[in-house]
Wavefront OBJ file of the C-alpha trace (Angstrom):
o trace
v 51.148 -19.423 113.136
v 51.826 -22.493 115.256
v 49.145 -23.086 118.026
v 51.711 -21.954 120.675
v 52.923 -18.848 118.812
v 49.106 -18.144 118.601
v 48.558 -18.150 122.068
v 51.488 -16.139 123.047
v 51.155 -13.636 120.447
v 47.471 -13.038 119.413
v 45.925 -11.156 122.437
v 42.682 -13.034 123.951
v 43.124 -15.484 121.385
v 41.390 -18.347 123.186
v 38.563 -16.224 124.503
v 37.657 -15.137 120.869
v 37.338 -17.695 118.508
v 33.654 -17.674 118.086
v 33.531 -20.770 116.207
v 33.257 -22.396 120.400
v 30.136 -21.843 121.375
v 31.339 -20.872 125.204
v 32.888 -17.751 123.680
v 29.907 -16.845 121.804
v 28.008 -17.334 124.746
v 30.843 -14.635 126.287
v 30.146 -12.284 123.411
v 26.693 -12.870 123.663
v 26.258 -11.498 127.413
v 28.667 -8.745 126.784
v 26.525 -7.709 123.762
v 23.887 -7.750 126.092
v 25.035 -5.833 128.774
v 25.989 -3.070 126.429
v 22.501 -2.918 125.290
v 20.804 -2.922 128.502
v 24.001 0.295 129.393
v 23.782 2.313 126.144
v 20.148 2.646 126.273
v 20.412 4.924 129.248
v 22.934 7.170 127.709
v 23.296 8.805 124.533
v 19.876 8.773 123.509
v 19.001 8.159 119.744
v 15.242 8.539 119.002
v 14.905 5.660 115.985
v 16.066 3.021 118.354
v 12.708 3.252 120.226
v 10.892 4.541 117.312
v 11.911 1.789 114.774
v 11.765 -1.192 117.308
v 10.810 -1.555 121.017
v 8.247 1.035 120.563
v 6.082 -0.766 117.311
v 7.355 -4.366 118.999
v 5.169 -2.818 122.147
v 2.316 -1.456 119.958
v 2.041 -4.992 118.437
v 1.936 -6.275 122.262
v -0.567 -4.064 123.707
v -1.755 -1.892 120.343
v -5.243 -1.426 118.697
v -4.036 -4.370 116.322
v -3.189 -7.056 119.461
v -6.225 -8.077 119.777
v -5.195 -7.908 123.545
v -7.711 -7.088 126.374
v -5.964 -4.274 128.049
v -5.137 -2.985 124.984
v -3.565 1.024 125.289
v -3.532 3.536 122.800
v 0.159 4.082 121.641
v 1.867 6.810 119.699
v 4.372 6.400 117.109
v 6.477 8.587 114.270
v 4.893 9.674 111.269
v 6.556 6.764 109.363
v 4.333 4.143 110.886
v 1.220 6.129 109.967
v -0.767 4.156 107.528
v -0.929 7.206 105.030
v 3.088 7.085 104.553
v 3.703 3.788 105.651
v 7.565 3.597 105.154
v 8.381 1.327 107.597
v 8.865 -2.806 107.772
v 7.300 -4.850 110.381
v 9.535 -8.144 110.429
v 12.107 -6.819 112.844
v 9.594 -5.159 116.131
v 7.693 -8.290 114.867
v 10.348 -10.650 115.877
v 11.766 -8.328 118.785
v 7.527 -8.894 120.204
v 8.386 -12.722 119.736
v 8.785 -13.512 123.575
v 6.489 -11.046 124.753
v 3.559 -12.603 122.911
v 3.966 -15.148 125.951
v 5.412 -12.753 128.800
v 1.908 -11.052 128.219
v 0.130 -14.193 129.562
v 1.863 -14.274 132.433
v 0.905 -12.703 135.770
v 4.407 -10.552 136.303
v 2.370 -7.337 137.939
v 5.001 -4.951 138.108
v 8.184 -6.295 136.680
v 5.775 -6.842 133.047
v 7.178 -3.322 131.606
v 10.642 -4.555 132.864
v 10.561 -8.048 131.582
v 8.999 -7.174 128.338
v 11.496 -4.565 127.376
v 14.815 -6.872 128.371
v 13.183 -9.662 126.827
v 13.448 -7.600 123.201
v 17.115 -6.565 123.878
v 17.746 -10.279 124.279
v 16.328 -10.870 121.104
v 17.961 -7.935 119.853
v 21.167 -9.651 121.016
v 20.375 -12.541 119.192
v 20.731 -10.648 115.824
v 23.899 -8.993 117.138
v 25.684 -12.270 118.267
v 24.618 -14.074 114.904
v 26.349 -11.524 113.113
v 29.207 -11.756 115.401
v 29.589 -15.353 114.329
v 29.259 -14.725 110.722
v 31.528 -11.371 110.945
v 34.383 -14.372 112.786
v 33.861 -16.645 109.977
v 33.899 -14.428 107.213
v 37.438 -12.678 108.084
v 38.711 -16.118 109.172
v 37.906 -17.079 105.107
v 39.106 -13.965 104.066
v 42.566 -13.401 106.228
v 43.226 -16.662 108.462
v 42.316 -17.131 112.126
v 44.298 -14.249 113.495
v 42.990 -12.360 111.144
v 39.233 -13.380 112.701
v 40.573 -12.549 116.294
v 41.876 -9.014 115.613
v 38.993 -8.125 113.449
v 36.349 -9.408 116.897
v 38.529 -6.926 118.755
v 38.240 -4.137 116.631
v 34.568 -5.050 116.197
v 33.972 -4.720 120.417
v 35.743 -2.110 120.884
v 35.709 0.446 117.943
v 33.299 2.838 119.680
v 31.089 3.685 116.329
v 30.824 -0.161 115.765
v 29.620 -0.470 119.165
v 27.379 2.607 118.920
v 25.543 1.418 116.214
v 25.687 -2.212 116.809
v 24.462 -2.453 120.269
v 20.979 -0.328 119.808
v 17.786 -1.484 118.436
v 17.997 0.312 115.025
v 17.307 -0.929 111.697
v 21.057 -0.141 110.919
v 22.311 -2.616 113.592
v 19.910 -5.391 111.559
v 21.040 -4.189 108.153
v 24.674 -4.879 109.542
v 24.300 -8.477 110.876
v 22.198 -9.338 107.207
v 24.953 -7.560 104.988
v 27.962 -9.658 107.002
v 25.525 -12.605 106.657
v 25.504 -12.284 102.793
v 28.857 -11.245 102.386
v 30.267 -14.756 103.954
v 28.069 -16.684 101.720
v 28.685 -14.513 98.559
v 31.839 -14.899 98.894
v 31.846 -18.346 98.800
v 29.621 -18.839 95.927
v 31.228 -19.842 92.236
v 29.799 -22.209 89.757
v 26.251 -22.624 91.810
v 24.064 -25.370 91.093
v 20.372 -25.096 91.219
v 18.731 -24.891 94.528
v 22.596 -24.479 96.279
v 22.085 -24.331 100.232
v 24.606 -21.153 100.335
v 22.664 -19.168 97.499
v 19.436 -20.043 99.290
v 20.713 -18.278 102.425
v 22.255 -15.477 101.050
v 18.892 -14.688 99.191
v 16.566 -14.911 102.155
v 19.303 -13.262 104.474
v 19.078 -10.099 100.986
v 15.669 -10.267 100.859
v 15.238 -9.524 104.607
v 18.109 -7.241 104.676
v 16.435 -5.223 102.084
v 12.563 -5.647 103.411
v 13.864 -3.954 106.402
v 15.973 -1.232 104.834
v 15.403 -0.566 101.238
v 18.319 1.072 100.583
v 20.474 -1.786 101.308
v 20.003 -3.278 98.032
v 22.644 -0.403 96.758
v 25.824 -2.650 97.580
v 23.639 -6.161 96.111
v 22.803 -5.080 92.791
v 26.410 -4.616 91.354
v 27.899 -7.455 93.451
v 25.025 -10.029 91.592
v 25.914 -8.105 88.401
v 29.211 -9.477 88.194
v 28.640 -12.645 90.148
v 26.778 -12.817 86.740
v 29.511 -12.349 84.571
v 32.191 -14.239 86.235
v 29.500 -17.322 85.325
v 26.898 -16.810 83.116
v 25.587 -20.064 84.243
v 24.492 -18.443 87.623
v 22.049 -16.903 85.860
v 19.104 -20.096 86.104
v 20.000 -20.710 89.490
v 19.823 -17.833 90.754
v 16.263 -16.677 88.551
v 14.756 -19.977 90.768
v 16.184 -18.611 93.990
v 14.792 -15.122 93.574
v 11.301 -17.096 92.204
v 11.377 -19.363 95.105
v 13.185 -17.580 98.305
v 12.918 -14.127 97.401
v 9.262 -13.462 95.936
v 7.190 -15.673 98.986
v 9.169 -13.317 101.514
v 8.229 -10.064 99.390
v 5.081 -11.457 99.592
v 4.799 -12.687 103.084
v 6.156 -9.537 104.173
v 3.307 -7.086 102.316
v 0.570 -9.204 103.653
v 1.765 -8.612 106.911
v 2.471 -4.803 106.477
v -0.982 -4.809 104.927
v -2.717 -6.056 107.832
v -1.143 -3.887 110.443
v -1.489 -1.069 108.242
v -5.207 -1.395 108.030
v -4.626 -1.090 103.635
v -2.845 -2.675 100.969
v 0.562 -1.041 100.692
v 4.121 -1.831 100.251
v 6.584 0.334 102.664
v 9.724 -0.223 100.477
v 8.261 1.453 97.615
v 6.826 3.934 99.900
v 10.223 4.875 101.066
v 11.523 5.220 97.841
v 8.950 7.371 96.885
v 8.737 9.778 99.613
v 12.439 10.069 100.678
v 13.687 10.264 97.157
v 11.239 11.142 94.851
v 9.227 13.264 97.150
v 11.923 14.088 99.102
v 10.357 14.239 102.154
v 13.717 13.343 103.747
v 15.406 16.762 103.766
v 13.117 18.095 106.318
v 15.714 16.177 108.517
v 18.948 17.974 107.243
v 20.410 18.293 104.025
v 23.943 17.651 103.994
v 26.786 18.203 100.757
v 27.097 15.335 98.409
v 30.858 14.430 99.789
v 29.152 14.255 103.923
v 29.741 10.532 104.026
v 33.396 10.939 102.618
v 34.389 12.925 105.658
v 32.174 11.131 108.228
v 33.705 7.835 107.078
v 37.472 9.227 107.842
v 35.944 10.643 110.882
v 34.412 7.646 111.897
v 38.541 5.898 111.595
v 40.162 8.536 112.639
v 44.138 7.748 113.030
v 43.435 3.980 111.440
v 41.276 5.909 108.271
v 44.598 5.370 106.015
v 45.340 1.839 108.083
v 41.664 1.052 107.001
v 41.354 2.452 103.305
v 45.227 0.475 102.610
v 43.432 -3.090 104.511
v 40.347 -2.638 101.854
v 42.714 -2.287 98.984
v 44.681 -5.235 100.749
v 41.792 -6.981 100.816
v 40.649 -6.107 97.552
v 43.891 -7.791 95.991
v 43.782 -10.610 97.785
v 40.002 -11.274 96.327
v 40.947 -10.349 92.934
v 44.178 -12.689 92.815
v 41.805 -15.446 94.098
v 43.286 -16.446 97.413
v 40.306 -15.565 99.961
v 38.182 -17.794 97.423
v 37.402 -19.299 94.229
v 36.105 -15.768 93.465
v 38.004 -13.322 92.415
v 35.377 -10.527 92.895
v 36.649 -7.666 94.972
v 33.130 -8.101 97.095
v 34.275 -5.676 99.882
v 35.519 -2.589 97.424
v 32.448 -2.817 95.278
v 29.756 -3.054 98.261
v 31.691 -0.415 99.756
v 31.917 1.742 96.846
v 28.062 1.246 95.436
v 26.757 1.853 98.721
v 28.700 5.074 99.674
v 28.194 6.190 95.789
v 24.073 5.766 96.241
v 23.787 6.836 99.864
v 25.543 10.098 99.261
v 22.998 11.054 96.173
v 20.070 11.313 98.808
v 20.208 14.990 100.017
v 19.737 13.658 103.943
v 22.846 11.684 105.536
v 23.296 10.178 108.694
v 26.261 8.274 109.637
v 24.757 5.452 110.682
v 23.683 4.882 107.546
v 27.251 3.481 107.112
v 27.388 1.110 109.580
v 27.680 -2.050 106.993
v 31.006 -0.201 105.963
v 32.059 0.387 109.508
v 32.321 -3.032 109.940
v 34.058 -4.145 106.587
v 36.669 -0.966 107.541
v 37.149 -3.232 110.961
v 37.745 -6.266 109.017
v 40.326 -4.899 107.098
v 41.809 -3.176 109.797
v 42.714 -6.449 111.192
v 43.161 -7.795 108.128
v 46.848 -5.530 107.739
v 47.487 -6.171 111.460
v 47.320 -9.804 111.294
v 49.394 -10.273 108.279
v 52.276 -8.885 111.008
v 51.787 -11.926 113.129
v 53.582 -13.912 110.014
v 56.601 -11.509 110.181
v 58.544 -13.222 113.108
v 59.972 -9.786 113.990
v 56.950 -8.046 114.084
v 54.973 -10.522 116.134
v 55.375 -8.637 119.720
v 54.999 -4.921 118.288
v 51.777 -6.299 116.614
v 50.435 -7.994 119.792
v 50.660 -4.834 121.986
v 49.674 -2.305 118.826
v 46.244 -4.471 119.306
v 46.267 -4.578 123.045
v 46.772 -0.614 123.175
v 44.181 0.387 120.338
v 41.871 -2.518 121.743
v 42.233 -0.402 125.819
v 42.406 3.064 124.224
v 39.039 2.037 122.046
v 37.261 0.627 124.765
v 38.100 3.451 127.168
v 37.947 6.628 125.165
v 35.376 5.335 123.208
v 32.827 4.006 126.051
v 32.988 7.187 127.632
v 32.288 9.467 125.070
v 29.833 6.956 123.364
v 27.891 7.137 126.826
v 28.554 10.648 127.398
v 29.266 9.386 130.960
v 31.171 12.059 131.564
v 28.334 14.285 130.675
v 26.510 12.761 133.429
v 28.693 13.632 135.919
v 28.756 17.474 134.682
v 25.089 17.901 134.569
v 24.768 16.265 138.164
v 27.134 18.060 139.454
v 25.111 21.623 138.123
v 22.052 19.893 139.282
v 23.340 19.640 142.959
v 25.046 23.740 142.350
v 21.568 24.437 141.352
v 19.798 23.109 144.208
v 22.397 24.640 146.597
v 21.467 28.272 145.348
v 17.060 27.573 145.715
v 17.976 26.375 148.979
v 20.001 29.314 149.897
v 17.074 31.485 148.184
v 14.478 30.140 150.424
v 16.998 31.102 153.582
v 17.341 34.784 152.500
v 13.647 35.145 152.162
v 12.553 33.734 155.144
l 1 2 3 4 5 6 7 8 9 10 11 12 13 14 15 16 17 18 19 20 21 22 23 24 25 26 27 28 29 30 31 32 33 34 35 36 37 38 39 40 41 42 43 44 45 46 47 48 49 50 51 52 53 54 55 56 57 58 59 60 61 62 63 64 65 66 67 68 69 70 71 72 73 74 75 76 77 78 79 80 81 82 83 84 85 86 87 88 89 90 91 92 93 94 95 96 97 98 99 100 101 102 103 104 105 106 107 108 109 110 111 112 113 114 115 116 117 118 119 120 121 122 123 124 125 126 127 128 129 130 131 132 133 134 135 136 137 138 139 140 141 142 143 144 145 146 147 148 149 150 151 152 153 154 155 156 157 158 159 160 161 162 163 164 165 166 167 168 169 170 171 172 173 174 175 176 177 178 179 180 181 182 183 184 185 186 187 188 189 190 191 192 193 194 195 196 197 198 199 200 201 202 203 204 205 206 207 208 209 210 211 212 213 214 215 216 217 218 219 220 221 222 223 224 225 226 227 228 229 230 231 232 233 234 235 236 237 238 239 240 241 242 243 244 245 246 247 248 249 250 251 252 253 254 255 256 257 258 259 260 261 262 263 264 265 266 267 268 269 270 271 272 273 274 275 276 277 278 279 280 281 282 283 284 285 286 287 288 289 290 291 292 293 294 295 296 297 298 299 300 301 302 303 304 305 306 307 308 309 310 311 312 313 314 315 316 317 318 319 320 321 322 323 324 325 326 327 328 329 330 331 332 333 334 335 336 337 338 339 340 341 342 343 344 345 346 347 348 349 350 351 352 353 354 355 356 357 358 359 360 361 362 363 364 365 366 367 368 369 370 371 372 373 374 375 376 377 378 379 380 381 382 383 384 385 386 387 388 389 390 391 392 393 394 395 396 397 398 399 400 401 402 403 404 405 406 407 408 409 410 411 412 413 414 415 416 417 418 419 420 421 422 423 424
């Protein structure tokens, strides 16, 4: 499209091209916002347990070494005889508060230290924001990087899972992260600055959720094949990027852990091999299948046709050099491993959640180069992008929920009150 025609047609087209860094300072406050909101409704127990609850343990814990030191309790997984869990992300979420604590704040200290993690929590979110424009800008063009941001704020699963401190919202922003420099990877040399990012952004990914390694494996497999040559280069980047962080990262579990132990093996072990994870639910082999078309809903067959789009497009070569389908097969190991383990969660998905988005907008965008499609396009988006954000913010906040339960609340009061009157 001409600059003009992509003004006119490609809704909020100025406001969302996060490669300015005044509208990724936008995206950045609204992300913020919607953490600070969703928090109060909708409750989800692992985005305390899994984050602002260890980041405050490592504040004020037996292991802070801090004077007012309280005793805190956490799950089961943080107990040092399971051990399943990663310290790097509450780590960095206790980065500012390691200062905040100094400080004389008196009463606002519970206040300030809690926003000041959802801020860094927001920092995660809005990198991956960047990455997630950049990546469908390589993949489908620059409207296709606007409509996919638009999906991406306003599909209300997205925004569930994105916007709370879970180790699935990390696990997102790392996979997007590593897709946009896999896919731009093809005859690497030794020591190449995108292969050195993509294997610390892995390595973190998978330090913090183990089972995120399920889309990586086949995807270096055939990055492999399609060069042999890759193989040297990539041997010294998992010698010299990926084995110091595996390191770094045990000696750091260690220590908070009061023993030698390494959680990702520990959550193999117990949720797989011991199977410790079925206590939680245990759900048919195909769950995921039917969460993931839940999870679309109408735009499940615009979705699955955008990923085979997509997947075209990558094997024919025109996204990149490549020709790796890098979306299918991520998609396809990780849904294929995930659904083997007997306990499923949908947000276990939300990688894929993200990559359905992107090819959502992939299919829509490609209307904006049919001249006679161009308005029907613009107000498809506009509609979905209102009916998303409305729908989907209400019943993602249960807001509505709110209003019921005050409103039997204030019945209930009515009826003590008029109690008491009859007995007196």
């Amino acid at each position: 499209l001409s600059e003009s025609d992509f003004r006119a047609f490609v809704p909020f087209a100025e406001g969302l091209q996060l490669d300015e860094k005044r509208n990724l300072l936008r995206v950045f406050c609204f992300r913020l916002v919607m953490q600070m909101f969703f928090v109060h409704f909708l409750y989800h127990p692992d985005e305390f347990w899994q984050s602002v609850e260890v980041a405050y343990d490592l504040l004020f814990g037996r292991k802070s070494n801090h004077s007012l030191s309280v005793e805190s309790v956490l799950s089961w997984e943080w107990n040092s005889f399971y051990s399943l869990r990663n310290h790097l992300y509450p780590l960095f979420l206790s980065l500012p508060g390691q200062l905040l604590k100094h400080l004389p704040l008196g009463s606002l200290s519970n206040l300030v230290m809690v926003n000041s993690m959802y801020v860094m929590h927001t920092l995660i979110v809005t990198c991956g924001d960047f990455y997630y424009y950049r990546l469908a800008k390589d993949v489908g063009g620059r409207e296709c990087a606007v409509v996919t941001t638009i999906f991406s704020l306003t599909h209300e699963y997205a925004l569930r899972y994105h916007s709370r401190t879970c180790a699935n919202s990390v696990e997102t922003t790392l996979c997007i992260v590593g897709l946009f420099y896999y896919n731009r990877l093809w005859k690497v040399k030794m020591f190449c600055p995108d292969l050195t990012k993509m294997t610390l952004v892995i390595t973190v990914c998978f330090l913090i959720r183990s089972s995120s390694l399920a889309g990586w494996v086949p995807l270096a497999l055939l990055k492999l094949c399609e060069h042999p040559s890759n193989f040297l280069p990539v041997l010294m980047a998992g010698l010299t990027v990926a084995l110091p962080c595996i390191l770094a990262s045990v000696a750091i579990d260690s220590w908070y852990y009061g023993v030698v132990t390494v959680p990702q093996f520990n959550f193999v072990y117990f949720n797989v091999l011991e199977n410790l994870s079925v206590y939680f639910g245990i759900d048919p082999w195909f769950a995921y299948l039917h969460g993931f078309k839940d999870q679309y809903g109408n735009f499940f067959v615009l979705a699955i046709f955008g990923l085979s789009w997509v997947s075209v497009v990558q094997i024919q070569g025109q996204a990149a050099k490549s020709r790796i389908p890098s979306f299918f097969v991520f998609t396809a190991a990780s849904l294929t491993v995930l659904s083997t383990v007997d306990h499923k969660e949908l947000r276990f998905l939300s990688p894929l959640v993200q990559l359905g988005c992107l090819s959502e907008g992939f299919v829509l965008a490609q209307g904006f180069k049919i001249k006679p499609l161009r308005l029907l396009v613009k107000w498809t988006v506009i509609v979905v992008m209102f009916m998303g954000a409305a729908v989907g913010y209400i019943y993602a906040t249960r807001a509505y929920m709110g209003i019921y339960y005050s409103h039997m609340e204030a019945q209930l009061t009515f009826r003590a009150e008029g109690l008491k009157v009859t007995e007196q």
